[in-house]
DRENGU-397621 format. One record per residue (C-alpha): y, x, z. Coordinates in steps of 0.2 Angstrom, whole numbers, plus 5000, padded with zeros to 4 digits. Layout:
residues N
YXZ/...
//
This chain:
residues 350
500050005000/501850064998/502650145011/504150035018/505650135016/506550225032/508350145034/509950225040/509650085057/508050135058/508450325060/509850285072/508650175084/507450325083/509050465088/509850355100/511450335091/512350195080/512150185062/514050225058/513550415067/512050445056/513250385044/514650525047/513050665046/512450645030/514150615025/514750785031/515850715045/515350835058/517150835066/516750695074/515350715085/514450855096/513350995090/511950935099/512050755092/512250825073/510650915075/509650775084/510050665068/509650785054/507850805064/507550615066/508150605048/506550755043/505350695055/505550495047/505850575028/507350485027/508050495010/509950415005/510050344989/510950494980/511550344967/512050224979/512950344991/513950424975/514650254970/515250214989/516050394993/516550424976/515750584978/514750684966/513650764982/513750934973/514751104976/515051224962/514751404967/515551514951/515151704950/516351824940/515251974935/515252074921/513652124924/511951994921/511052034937/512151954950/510851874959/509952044964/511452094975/511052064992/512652034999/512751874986/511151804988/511351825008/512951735005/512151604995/510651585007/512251555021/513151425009/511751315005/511151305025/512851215026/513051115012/511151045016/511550995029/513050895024/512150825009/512650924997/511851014983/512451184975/512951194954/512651394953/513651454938/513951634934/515251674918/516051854911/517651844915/518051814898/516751654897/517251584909/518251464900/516551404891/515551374909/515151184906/515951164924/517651164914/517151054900/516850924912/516950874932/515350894941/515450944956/516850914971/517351094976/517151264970/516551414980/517151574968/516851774969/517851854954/517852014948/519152104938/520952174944/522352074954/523151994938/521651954931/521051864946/522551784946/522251714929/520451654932/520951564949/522251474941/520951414926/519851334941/521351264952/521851174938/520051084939/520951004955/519451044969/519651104983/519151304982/518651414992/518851614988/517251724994/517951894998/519651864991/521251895002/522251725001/523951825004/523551954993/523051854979/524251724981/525951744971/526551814955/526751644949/524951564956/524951454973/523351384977/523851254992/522051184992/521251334995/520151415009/519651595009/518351665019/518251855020/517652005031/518652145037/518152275022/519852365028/519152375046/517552455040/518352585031/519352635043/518152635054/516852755043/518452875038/518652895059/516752945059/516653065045/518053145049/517353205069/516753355065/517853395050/517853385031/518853485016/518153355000/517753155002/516653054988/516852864988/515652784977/516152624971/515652524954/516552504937/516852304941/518452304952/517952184967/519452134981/518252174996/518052384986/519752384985/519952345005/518652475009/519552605000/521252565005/520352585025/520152745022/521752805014/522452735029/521552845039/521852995030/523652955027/523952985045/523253175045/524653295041/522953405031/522153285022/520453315016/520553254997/519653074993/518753074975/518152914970/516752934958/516652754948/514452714946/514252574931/513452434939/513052514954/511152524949/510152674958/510152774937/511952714934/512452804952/511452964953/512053004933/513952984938/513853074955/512753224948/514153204934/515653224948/514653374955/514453484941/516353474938/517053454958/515653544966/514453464980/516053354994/515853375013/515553195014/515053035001/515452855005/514452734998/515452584993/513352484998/511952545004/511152554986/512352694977/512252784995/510452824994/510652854977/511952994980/510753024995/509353054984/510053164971/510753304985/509053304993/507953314977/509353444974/508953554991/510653514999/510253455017/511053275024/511653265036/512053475038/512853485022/513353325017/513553165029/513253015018/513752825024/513652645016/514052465019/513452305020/511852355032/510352245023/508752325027/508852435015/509652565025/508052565036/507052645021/508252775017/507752975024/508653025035/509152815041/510852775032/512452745042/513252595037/514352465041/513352295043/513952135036/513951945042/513751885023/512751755029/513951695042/515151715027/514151585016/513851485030/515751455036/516351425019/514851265018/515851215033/517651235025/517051135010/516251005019/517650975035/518950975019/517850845009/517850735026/519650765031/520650785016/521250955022/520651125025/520451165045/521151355040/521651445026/520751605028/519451665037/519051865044/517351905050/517152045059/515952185051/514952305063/514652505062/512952555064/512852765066/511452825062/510452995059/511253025037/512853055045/512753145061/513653285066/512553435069/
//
């Protein structure tokens, strides 16, 4: 026989709450009720199998159910990065929860005008990371503001991208402190002195390289004897792609005092070439990264890295989106998450 289906009253009776609450949770109102009470609902609403009717709820809210989350990469292998799919893994934990599904798009900067996403609306908000300089992402942001959704910027500055003709009042920006990280790495290599520092960083310009590098030039601009900072640009940042333009840099600059790794990946890369070349790390050459995804466990000696909440990242921006889908405005307009420096054995002093 056919299973009767499980109403909105009949999950409420079972959670112990009125119909309107279960009401506001799978409609993404969670600003108006306790953590504990969201949660009890969503697991009443598993344990009956409690389905909404996507059709019927999208012709009472008006609401397409769907966020669109739009990548900028000049490169075709976006989803390997694990700083995005960490972020992603964070967003969709949100949005799930408030019902929403994820539209993932990801565009050359110069297609991005093609995505269908800008041919027609599907979705109720955007969630972007861009790639490409200042101006440029100026340009793309305003292509997708003029959609009119709400948007939140993954790893962009609001002040800093804002301006130059380009103001985004519906707009959330959830970031972490890249600057703080680089500062914090630039005060640890320098310890126990250094003459030459390597940054690695990819061809692609990202807002969240820029802060990292701009962390430490702050750092080095307070030294009255600065050591020199090279940065050494790696393609797509692919282990090959890194190892050919750091042992490129070496045969013209010599072997630096120090490389910092704009991620983990081109820091074992650079890691890999000095060892397979005899130079000891970390007696010759401290090496550091970013971002702290197990990788850095794998590395010989461990990496030294600067450890990232990009699941918290993904996470607080499903929240933006779906507070600003309830209330009709963004609760902030930007967002820093702290990062977290984790010493270990590639860049000790000896």
């Amino acid at each position: 026989m056919k299973r009767k289906a499980v109403t909105i009253r009949d999950v409420a009776a079972a959670a112990g709450v009125t119909p309107m609450t279960v009401s506001n949770v799978i409609n993404g109102r969670t600003d108006q009720m306790s953590r504990e009470t969201f949660a009890r609902v969503l697991e009443v609403c598993r344990a009956l199998d409690y389905r909404p009717h996507a059709s019927a709820r999208r012709l009472r809210t008006d609401r397409r159910m769907a966020v669109g989350v739009v990548i900028v990469d000049p490169t075709p292998h976006y989803l390997a990065d694990p700083f995005i799919a960490a972020v992603l893994a964070g967003l969709n934990v949100s949005l799930s929860a408030g019902g929403y599904s994820i539209v993932l798009h990801g565009a050359l900067p110069e297609k991005l005008a093609m995505l269908p996403m800008m041919q027609r609306i599907e979705t109720d908000a955007l969630c972007v990371f861009l790639a490409g300089t200042r101006d440029e992402r100026r340009r793309l942001l305003a292509d997708l503001a003029a959609l009119g959704q709400p948007l939140v910027l993954l790893q962009e500055n609001l002040p800093d991208i804002e301006g130059g003709g380009l103001d985004l009042p519906d707009a959330c920006a959830v970031v972490q402190d890249d600057f703080g990280g680089g500062v914090t790495v630039a005060r640890h290599v320098l310890e126990s002195g250094a003459r030459q520092i390597t940054m690695l960083v990819p061809d692609a310009v990202w807002s969240a390289m820029e802060r990292r590098e701009a962390g430490v030039r702050a750092v080095l601009a307070q030294l009255a004897d600065p050591p020199r900072l090279d940065l050494v640009h790696c393609g797509d940042e692919s282990y090959l792609d890194t190892q050919r333009a750091f042992s490129a840099y070496i045969a013209r600059k010599g072997v630096p005092d120090v490389v910092i790794g704009g991620n983990d990946q081109m820091a074992i890369a650079a890691m890999n070439l000095l060892t397979a070349r005899g130079h000891r790390v970390p007696e010759e050459v401290r090496v550091t990264g970013f971002n702290g995804f197990d990788i850095w466990r794998y590395a010989t000696p461990t990496l030294t890295t600067v450890f990232s909440p990009a699941f918290l990242i993904g996470q607080r921006a499903g929240e933006a989106i779906v507070t600003r889908l309830a209330s009709g405005r963004f609760a902030e307009r930007q967002v820093i998450l702290p990062v977290t420096f984790g010493p270990n054995r590639s860049s000790a002093r000896c």
